[in-house]
C-alpha positions in Angstrom: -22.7 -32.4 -9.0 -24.6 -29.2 -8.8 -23.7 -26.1 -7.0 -26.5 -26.6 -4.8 -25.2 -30.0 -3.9 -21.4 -29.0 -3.2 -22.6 -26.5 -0.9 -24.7 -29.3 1.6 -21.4 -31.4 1.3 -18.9 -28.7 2.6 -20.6 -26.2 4.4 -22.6 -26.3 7.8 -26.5 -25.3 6.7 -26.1 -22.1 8.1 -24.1 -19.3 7.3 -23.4 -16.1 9.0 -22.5 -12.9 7.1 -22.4 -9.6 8.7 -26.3 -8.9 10.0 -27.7 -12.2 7.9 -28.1 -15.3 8.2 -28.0 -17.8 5.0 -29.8 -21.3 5.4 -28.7 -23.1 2.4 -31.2 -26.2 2.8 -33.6 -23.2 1.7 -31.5 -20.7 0.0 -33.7 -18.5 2.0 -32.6 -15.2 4.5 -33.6 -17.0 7.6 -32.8 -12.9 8.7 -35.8 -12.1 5.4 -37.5 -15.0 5.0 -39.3 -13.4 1.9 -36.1 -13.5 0.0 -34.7 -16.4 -1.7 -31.3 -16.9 -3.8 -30.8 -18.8 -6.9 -28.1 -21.6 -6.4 -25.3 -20.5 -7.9 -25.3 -17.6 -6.4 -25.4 -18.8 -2.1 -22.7 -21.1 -4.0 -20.3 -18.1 -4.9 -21.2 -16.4 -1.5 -20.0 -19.8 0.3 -16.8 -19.8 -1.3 -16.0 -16.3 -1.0 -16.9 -17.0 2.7 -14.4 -20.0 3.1 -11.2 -17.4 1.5 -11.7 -15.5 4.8 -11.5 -12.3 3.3 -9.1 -13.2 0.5 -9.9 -12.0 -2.9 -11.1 -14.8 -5.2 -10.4 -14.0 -8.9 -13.8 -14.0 -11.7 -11.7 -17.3 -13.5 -11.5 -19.1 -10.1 -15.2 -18.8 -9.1 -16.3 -19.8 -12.1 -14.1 -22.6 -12.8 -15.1 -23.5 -9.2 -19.2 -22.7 -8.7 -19.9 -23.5 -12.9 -17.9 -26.1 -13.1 -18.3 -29.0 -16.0 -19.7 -25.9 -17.9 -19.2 -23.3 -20.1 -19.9 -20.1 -18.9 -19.7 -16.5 -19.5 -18.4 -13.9 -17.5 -21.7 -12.3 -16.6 -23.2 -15.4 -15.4 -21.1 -14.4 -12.3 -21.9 -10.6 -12.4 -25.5 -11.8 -12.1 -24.4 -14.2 -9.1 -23.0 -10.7 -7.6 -25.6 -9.0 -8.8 -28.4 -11.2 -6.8 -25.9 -11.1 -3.7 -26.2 -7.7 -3.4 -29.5 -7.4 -3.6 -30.6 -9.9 -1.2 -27.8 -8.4 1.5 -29.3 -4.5 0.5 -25.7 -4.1 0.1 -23.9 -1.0 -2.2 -21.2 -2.1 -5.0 -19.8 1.5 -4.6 -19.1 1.9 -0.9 -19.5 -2.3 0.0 -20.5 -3.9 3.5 -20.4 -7.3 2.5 -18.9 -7.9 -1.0 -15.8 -5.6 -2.8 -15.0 -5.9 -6.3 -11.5 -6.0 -6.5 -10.6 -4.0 -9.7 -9.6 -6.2 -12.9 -8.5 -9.1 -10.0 -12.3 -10.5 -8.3 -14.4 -10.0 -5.6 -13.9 -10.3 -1.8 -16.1 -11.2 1.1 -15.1 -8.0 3.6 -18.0 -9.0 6.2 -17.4 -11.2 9.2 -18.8 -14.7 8.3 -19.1 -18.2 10.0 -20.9 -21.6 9.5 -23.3 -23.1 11.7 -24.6 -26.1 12.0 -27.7 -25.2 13.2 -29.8 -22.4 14.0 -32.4 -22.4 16.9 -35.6 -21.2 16.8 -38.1 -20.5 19.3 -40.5 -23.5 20.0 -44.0 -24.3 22.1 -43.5 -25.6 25.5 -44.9 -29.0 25.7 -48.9 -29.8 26.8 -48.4 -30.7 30.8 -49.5 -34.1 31.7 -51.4 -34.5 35.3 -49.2 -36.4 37.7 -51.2 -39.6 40.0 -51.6 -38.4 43.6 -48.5 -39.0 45.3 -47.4 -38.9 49.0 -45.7 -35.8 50.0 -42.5 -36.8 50.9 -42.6 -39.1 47.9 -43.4 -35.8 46.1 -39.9 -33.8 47.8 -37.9 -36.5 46.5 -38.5 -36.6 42.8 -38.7 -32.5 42.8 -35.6 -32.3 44.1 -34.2 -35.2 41.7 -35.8 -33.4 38.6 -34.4 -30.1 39.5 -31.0 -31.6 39.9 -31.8 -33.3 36.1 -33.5 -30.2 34.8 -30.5 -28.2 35.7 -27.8 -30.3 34.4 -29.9 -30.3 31.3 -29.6 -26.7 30.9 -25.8 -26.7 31.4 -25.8 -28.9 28.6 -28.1 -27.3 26.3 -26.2 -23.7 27.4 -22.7 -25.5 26.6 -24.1 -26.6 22.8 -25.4 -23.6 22.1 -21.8 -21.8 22.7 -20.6 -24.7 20.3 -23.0 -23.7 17.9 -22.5 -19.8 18.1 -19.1 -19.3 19.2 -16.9 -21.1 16.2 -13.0 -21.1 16.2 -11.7 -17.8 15.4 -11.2 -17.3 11.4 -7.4 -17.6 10.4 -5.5 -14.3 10.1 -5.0 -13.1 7.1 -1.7 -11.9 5.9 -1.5 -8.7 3.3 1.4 -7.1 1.9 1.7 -3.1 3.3 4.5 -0.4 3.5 5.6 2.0 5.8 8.9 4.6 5.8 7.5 5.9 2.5 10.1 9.0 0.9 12.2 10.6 -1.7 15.6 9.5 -2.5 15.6 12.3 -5.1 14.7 16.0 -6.2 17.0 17.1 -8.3 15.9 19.3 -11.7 15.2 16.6 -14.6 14.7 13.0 -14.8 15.9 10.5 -12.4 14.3 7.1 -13.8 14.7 3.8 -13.8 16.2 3.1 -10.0 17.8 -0.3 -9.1 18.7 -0.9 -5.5 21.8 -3.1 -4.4 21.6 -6.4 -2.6 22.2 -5.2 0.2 20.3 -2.4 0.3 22.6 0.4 0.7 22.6 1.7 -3.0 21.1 3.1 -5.9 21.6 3.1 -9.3 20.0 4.9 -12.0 19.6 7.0 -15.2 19.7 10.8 -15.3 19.2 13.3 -17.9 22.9 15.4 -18.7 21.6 19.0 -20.0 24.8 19.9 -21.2 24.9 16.7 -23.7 21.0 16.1 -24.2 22.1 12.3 -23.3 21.1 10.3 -20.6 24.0 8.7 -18.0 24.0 5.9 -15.0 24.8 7.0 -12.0 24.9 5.7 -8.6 24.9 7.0 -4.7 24.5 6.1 -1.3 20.3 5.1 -0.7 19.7 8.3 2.1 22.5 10.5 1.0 23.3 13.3 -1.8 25.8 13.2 -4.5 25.8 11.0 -7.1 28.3 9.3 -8.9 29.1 9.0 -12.9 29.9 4.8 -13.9 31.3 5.0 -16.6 33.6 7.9 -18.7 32.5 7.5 -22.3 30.0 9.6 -24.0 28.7 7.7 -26.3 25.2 7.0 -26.6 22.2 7.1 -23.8 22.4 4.8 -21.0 19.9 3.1 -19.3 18.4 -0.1 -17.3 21.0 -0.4 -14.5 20.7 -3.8 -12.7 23.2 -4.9 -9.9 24.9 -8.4 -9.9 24.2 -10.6 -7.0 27.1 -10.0 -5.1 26.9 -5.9 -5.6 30.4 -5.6 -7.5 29.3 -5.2 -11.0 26.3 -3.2 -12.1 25.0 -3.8 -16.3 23.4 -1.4 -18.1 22.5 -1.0 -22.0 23.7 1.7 -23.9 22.0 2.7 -27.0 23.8 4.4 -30.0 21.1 5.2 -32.6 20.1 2.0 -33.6 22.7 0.2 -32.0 22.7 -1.5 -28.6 25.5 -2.7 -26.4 25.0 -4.2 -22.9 27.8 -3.2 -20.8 29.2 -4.2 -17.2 30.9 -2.2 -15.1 32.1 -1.4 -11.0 29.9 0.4 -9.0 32.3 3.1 -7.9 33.1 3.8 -11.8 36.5 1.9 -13.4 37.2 0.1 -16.9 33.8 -1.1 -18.7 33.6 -4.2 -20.5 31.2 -5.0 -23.5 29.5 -8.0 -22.7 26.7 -8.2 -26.1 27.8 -5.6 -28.7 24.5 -6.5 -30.6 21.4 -6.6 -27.6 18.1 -6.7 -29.1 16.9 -2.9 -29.7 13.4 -3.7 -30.9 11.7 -3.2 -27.9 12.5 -1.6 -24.6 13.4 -4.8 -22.4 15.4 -5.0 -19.5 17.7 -7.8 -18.7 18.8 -9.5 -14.9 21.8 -11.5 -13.5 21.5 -15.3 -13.8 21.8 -16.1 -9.5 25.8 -16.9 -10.0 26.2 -13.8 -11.6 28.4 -15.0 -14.1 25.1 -14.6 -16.9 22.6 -12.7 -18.0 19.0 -13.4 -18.6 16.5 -11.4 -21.2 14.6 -12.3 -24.0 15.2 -12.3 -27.9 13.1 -13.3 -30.8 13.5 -17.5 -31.4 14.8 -17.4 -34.8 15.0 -15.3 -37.8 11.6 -14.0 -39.3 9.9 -14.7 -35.9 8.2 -12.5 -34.2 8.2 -13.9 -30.9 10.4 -12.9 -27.9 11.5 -15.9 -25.8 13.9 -16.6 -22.3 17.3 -16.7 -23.1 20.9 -17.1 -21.1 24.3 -16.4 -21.7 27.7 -15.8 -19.8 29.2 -12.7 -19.3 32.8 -13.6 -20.6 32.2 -15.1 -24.0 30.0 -17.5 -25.7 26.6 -18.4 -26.9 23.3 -17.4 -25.3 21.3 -20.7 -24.0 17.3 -20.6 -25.0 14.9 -22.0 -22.5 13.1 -24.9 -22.9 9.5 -23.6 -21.7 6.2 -23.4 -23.0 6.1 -21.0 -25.6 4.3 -19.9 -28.9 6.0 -18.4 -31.9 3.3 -15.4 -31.3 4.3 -15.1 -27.2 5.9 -12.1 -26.8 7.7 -12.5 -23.3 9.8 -9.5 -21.6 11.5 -8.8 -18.4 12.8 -12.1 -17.2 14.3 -12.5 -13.9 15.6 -14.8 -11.7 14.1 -16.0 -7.7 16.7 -15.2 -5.3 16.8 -18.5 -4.8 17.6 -19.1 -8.3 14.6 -22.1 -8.7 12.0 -19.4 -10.7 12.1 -17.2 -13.7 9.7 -15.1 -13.6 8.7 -12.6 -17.0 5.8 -10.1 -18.2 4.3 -11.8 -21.2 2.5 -9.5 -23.5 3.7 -6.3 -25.3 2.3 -3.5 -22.8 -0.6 -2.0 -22.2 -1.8 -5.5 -22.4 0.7 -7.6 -20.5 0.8 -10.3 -17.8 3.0 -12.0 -15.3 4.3 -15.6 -15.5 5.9 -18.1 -13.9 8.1 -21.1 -15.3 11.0 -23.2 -13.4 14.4 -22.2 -14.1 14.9 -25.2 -15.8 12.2 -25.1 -18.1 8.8 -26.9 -18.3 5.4 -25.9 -18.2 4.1 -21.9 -17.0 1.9 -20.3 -14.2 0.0 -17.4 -14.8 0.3 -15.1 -12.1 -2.1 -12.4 -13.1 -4.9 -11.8 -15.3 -4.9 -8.1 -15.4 -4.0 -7.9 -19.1 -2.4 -4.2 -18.0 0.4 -1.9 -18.5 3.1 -3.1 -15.9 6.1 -1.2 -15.5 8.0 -3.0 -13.7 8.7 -5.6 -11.5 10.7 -7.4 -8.9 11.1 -10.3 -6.7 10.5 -9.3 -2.8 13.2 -10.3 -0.4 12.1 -13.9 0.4 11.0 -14.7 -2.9 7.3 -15.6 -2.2 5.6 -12.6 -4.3 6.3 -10.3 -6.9 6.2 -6.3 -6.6 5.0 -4.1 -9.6 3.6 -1.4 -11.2 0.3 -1.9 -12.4 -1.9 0.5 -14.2 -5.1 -1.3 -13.4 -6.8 1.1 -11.8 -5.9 4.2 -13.8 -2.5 5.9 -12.5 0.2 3.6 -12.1 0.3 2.0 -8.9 2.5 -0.5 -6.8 1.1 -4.1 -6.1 2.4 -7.3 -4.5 0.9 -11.0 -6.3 1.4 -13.6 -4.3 3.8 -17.0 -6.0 1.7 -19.5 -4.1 -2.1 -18.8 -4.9 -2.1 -15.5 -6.9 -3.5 -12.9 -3.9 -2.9 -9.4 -5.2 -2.8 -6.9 -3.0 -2.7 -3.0 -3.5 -0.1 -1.1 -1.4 -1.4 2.3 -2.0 1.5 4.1 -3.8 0.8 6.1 -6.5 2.0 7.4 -9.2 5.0 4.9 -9.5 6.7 2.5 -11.2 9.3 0.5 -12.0 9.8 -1.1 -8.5 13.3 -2.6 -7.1 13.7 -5.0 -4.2 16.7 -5.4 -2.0 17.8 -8.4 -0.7 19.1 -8.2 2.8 16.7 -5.2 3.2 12.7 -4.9 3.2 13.5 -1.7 1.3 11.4 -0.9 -2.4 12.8 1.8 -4.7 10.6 2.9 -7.5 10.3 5.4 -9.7 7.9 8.4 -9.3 7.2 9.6 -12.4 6.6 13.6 -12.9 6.0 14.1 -16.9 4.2 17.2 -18.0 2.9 17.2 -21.9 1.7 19.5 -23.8 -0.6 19.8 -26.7 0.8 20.9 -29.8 0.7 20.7 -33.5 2.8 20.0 -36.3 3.0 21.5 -40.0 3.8 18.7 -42.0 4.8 21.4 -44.7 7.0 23.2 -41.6 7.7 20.1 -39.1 11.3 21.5 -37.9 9.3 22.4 -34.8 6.1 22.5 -32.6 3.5 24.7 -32.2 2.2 24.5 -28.2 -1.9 25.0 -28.4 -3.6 27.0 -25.2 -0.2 26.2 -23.0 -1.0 25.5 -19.5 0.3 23.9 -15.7 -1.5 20.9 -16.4 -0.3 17.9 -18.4 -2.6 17.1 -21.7 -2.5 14.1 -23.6 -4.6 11.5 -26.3 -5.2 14.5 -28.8 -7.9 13.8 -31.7 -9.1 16.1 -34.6 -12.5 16.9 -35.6 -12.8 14.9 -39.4 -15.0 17.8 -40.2 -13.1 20.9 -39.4 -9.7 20.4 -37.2 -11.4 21.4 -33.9 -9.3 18.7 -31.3 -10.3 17.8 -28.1 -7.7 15.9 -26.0 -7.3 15.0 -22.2 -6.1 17.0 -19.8 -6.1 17.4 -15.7 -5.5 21.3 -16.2 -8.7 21.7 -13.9 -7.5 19.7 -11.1 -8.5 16.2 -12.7 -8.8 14.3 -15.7 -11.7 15.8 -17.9 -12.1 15.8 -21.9 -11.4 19.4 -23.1 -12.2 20.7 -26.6 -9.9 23.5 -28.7 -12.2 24.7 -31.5 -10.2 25.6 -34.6 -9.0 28.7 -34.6 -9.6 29.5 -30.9 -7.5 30.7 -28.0 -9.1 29.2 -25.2 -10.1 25.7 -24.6 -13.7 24.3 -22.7 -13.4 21.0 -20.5 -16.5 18.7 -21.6 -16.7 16.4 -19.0 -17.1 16.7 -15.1 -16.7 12.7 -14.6 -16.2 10.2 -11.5 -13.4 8.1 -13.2 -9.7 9.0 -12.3 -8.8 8.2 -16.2 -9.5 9.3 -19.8 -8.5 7.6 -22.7 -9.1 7.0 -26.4 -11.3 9.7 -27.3 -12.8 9.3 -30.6 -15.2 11.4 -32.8 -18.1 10.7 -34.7 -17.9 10.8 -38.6 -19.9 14.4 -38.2 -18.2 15.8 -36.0 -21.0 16.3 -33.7 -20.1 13.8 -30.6 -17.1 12.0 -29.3 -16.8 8.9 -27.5 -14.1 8.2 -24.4 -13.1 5.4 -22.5 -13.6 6.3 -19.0 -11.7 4.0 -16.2 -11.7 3.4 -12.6 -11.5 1.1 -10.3 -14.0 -0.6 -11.0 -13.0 -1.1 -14.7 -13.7 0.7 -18.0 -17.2 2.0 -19.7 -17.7 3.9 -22.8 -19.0 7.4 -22.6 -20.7 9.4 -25.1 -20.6 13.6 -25.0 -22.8 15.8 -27.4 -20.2 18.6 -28.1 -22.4 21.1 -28.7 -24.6 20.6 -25.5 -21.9 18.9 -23.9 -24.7 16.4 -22.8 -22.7 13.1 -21.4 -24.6 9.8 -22.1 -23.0 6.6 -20.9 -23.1 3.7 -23.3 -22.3 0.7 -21.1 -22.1 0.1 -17.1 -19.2 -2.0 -15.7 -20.8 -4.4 -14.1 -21.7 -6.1 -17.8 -18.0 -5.1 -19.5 -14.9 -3.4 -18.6 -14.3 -1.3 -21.7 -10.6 -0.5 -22.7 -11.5 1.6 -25.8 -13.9 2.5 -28.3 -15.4 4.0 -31.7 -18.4 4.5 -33.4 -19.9 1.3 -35.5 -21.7 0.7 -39.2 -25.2 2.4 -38.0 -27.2 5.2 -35.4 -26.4 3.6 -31.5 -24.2 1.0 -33.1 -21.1 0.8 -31.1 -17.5 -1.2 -31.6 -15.4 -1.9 -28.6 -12.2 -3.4 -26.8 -13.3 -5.1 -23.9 -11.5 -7.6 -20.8 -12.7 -11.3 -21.3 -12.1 -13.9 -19.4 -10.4 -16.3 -21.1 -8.4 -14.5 -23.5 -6.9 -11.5 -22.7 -9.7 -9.3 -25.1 -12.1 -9.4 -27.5 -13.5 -7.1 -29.7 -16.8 -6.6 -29.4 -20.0 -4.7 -31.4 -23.3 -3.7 -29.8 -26.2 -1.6 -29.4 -26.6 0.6 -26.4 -30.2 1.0 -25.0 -30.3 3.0 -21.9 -27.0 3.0 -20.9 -26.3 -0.9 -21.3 -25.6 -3.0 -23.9 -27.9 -5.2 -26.6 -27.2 -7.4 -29.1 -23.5 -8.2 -28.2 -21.8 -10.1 -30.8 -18.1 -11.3 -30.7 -16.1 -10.6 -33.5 -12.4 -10.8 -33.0 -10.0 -11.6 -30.0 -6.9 -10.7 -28.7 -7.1 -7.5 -29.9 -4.6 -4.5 -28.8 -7.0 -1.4 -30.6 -9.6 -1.1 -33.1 -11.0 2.2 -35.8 -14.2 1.7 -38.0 -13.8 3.6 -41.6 -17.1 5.1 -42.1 -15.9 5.1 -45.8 -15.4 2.0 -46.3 -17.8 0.0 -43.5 -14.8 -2.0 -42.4 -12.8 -1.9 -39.0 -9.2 -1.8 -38.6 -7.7 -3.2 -35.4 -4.1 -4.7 -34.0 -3.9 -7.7 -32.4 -1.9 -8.2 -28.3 -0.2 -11.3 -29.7 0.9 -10.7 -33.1 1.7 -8.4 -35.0 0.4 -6.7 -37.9 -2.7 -4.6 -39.2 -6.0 -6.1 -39.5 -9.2 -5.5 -41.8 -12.5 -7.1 -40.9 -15.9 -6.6 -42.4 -18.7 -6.7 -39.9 -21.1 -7.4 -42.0 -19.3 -10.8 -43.4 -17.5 -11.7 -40.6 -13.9 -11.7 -43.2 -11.0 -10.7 -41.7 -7.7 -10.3 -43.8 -3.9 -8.7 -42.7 -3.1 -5.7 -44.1 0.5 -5.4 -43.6 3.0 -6.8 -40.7 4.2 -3.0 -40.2 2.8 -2.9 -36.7 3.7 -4.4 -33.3 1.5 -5.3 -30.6 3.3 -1.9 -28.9 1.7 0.0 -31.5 -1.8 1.1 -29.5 -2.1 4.5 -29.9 0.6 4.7 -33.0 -1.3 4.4 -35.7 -4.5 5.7 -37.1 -6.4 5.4 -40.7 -6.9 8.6 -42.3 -7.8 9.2 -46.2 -6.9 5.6 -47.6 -3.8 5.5 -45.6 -2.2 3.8 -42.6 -0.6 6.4 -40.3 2.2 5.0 -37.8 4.9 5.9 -35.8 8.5 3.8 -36.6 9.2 2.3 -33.1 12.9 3.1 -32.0 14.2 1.9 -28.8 16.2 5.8 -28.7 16.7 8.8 -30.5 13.7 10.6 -33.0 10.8 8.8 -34.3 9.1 9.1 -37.8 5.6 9.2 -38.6 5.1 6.7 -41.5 2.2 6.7 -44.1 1.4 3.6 -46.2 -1.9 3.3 -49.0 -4.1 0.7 -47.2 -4.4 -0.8 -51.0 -0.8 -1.6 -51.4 2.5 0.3 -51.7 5.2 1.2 -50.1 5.3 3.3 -47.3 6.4 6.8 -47.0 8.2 9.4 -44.5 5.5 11.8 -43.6 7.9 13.6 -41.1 10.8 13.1 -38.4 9.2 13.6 -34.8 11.1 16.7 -33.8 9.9 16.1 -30.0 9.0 13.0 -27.9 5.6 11.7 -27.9 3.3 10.7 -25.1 2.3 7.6 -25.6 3.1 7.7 -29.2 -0.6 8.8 -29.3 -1.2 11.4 -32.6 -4.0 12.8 -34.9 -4.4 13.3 -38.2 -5.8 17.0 -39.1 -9.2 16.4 -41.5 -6.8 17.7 -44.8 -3.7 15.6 -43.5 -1.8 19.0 -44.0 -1.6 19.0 -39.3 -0.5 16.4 -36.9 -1.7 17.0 -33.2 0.4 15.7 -30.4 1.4 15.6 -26.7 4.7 16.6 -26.1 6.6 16.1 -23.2 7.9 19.4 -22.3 9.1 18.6 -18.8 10.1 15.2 -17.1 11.0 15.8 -13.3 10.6 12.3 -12.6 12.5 11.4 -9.1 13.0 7.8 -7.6 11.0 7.1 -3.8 11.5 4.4 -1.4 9.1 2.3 0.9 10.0 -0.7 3.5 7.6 -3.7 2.4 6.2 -6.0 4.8 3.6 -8.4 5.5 0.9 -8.0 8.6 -1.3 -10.0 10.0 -4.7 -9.0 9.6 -8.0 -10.3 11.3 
């Protein structure tokens, strides 16, 4: 059945939206009668109308309006696209339809159905009556009058049928009030987890004295903080309360080593409960609901690298795997039980490129519960189990959302930055972390790399550094102006110039041209990601793509003049990897040439493009030209986005270490083993480095102050007409 079709089976011909009115027999404005909508489109406008104002995602219309088809995503952009139009409505400050940033679109007019709409028509020609007696006459006017008017009640009472439906269903949406500190102390204060009952918190801190990092825990509105445990081994972090509120876990790394450990709130005797936790990857753990377990995730088996659900007890024994639906390339994190104890829920995908997921504690199939494909840091169950709260950083800072369990409804709460979210249980009250990281730009000798030189120091916070291949100069990100802008340091100078004067809350990615003359960025918002171009000389800014054809995620230059590569959202996998043309700002001759991919370079040297794939790991060469695609080496994760470039025949990378000081690895792209270019003598942002042009400098962003603190917010869920 076509769309056309569906729509005269469900809906009444008429349909109301803010100052139109839709006749679908027609697919014509009855309000402009000169304007007429393809099918497909008054299809996607009736179902957004029958959500009532609830955001339908881009899979669900068009597994819904295409159905029996296979279609691509900017079938329904065009669909929106022709909506718009017709309704002279404006995407940027919308009347009538919202884009919901990486999630859908949402109907924010007032709409009903009608099944029919009057319109004016002739009165009838009179016919002359036969001569009639007078009182005869009386008689039948007074009759017809009495007719005529009952008539009119009748016709008055169907028209208020007709124009006067039942009221729309009220919508309910996740919001917060109460919103505050719970901390201001000097240093870092990260990673908060509220107790049950919602009278606690636990969480790390930085010790000056020892340069380690202890759990501690206090009273939720009150000052003074309290040490857990006495040893001083190691750096502790990831403190998670057992169900009852008499033990709280936590995992202590020791260089390479990692121990989970349990102890009593108000500090006591610790007990080792793993003395071998996975250190790989930064992954917290969560009580199983009769706290006598533990639930995370491990890789399956030996030489896998995979990370899948598993259980074990507290006092002893072997850890349980989950039976669940799961690839030896899923990489699944952060597993946690319902308060009820029926759900696990767990972030699947190595971040920035990770969603959330649903399974049955006893195993079985899995629900998707986002399609964000997003860094999320963080996440909990809310009190009564019915929705997850995270941190998301969809639409550039991270933010706090709530995804509804029963039909996937996200909705934004409006705090910002913040992350890592905790959820009491006989409390509405949230606890999250509000992170407060300044970096700095700064460069490293790799002849000298004992320490960092700080380049054109500053208030601001500066971050994704990239050298010039032609001469060192480096521009980098920075919000020392007051927002996010692209800022350039020429070589040699003391002062640096911003580039940019852009809408978009976000830079990322920036990436030069082979002569040094331009650089491209990835600019987001929240409307998505498009690729910008500046003219660093001129600092002329020309955008490349729109995001109403393709939300970019990042970049770089291609095998010819206005031939472009890029990371881009699609719909059914979680990216692809795109190459194009850009002709006035929009893209031409799109081809597909790899998915699930994490980030991607093109060698101007060689004509080939390196990229990393979001679901396994490894390094990846592909020739454009030939479509061949080979593995390079398996040194890489899918958490390696920014930590690694290509520079002068070799793979750059950073070592991944759950704690302590990283090392930037080189290895020959031909073959070979790799090599210690230097020990990190400071922590990186985002593991994100450059490559000087003579390989003799490495530009970072340091973090030179982390005055993160921990907030608090009381969740509910409103009514809303």
């Amino acid at each position: 059945m076509n769309a056309l079709s569906q729509v005269r089976l469900e809906a009444g011909r008429f349909l109301e939206v803010g100052a139109h009115i839709l006749d679908t027999d027609t697919l014509r404005l009855v309000t402009s009668p000169e304007v007429k909508l393809p099918p497909k489109a008054v299809a996607v406008l009736v179902r957004l109308a029958y959500a009532g104002g609830r955001t339908l995602g881009r899979d669900e219309l068009l597994d819904d309006v295409w159905r029996g088809t296979c279609p691509t995503p900017d079938v329904l952009t065009q669909a929106i696209k022709d909506l718009r139009r017709a309704l002279g409505d404006d995407p940027q400050a919308p009347q009538y339809i919202e884009t919901v940033p990486r999630l859908g679109y949402r109907l924010v007019a007032a709409a009903r159905f009608l099944d029919a709409w009057p319109l004016p028509s002739a009165p009838a020609a009179a016919v002359a009556p036969p001569p009639a007696d007078p009182a005869a006459r009386t008689r039948f006017d007074a009759t017809a009058m009495l007719l005529c008017t009952v008539a009119l009640v009748l016709a008055v009472a169907a028209l208020v049928r007709t124009f006067v439906p039942p009221p729309l269903p009220k919508v309910l949406r996740w919001q917060v009030d109460e919103q505050r500190s719970l901390t201001s102390e000097p240093g870092p204060e990260s990673f908060p987890r509220i107790s049950p009952d919602g009278s606690r918190i636990a969480y790390s801190i930085g010790d000056p004295a020892t340069h380690s990092t202890r759990i501690v825990q206090k009273a939720l509105d009150a000052s003074g903080a309290v040490r857990l445990s006495a040893s001083e081994d190691g750096n502790e972090y990831y403190p998670v309360w057992s169900p009852d509120g008499r033990a709280v876990a936590f995992m202590r790394f020791s260089g390479e080593h990692c121990r989970l450990v349990v102890v009593p709130p108000l500090g006591g005797s610790e007990r080792v409960v793993d003395d071998e936790c996975y250190a790989g990857l930064v992954n917290p753990f969560a009580w199983t609901p009769d706290g006598k377990g533990l639930v995370s995730t491990a890789p399956s088996q030996d030489g896998v690298d995979d990370m899948s659900i598993v259980s074990w007890p507290i006092d002893g024994g072997h850890g349980q795997r989950l039976e669940y639906s799961h690839a030896l390339n899923d990489t699944d994190l952060d597993a946690r039980y319902s308060p009820d104890g029926r759900w696990i829920a767990f972030r699947r995908g190595a971040n920035p490129n990770s969603d959330l997921f649903l399974v049955s504690a006893a195993g079985g199939e899995v629900r998707q519960l986002t399609r964000l494909a997003t860094r999320i840091r963080g996440y909990d169950w809310v009190r009564d189990g019915s929705a997850l709260v995270f941190s998301s950083g969809q639409g550039g800072q991270q933010a706090l959302y709530v995804v509804d369990i029963a039909d996937g409804r996200i909705d934004a709460l409006g705090v910002q930055p913040a992350e890592f979210p905790s959820a009491a249980r006989a409390t509405d009250t949230v606890v999250y972390e509000i992170p407060r990281v300044r970096q700095q730009l700064s460069r490293i000798d790799v002849d000298a790399p004992a320490s960092a030189v700080d380049l054109v120091p500053s208030t601001g916070s500066d971050g994704a550094p990239a050298a010039s291949p032609v001469n060192d100069d480096v521009v980098f990100v920075s919000d020392r102006s007051g927002s996010q802008e692209l800022w350039i340091l020429p070589r040699g100078a003391r002062e640096a110039h911003a580039l940019t004067a852009l809408p978009e809350p976000t830079l990322l990615h920036p990436t030069w041209r082979a002569d040094g003359t331009r650089v491209l960025v990835t600019a987001r918002g929240p409307f998505g990601g498009r690729l910008i171009e500046v003219e660093v000389a001129s600092r002329i800014v020309h955008a490349l793509t729109d995001v109403a054809d393709e939300d970019v995620r990042s970049g770089t230059y291609g095998r010819g003049e206005g031939t472009f590569v890029a990371v881009v959202n699609a719909r059914e996998r979680r990216s692809e990897l795109i190459e194009f043309d850009s002709v006035g700002g929009r893209e031409a001759n799109r081809r597909v040439l790899a998915q699930d991919v994490g980030r991607a370079d093109f060698d101007p040297d060689s004509g080939v493009i390196h990229f990393t794939r979001i679901t396994a790991p490894g390094l990846f060469r592909l020739d454009p030209a030939s479509g061949e695609e080979t593995e390079v080496t398996r040194e890489l994760s899918p958490s390696h986005l920014d930590g690694w470039r290509v520079h002068g025949g070799e793979l750059y990378y950073i070592a991944l270490k759950a704690a302590g000081p990283s090392e930037l690895m080189a290895r020959p792209l031909a073959g070979g083993e790799p090599r210690t270019v230097l020990s990190l003598p400071t922590q990186i942002a985002d593991l994100a480095f450059s490559v000087g042009h003579d390989g003799r400098s490495i530009y970072v962003a340091r973090v030179v102050a982390e005055d993160t603190d921990v907030g608090a917010v009381r969740l509910r869920r409103d009514a809303i007409d």
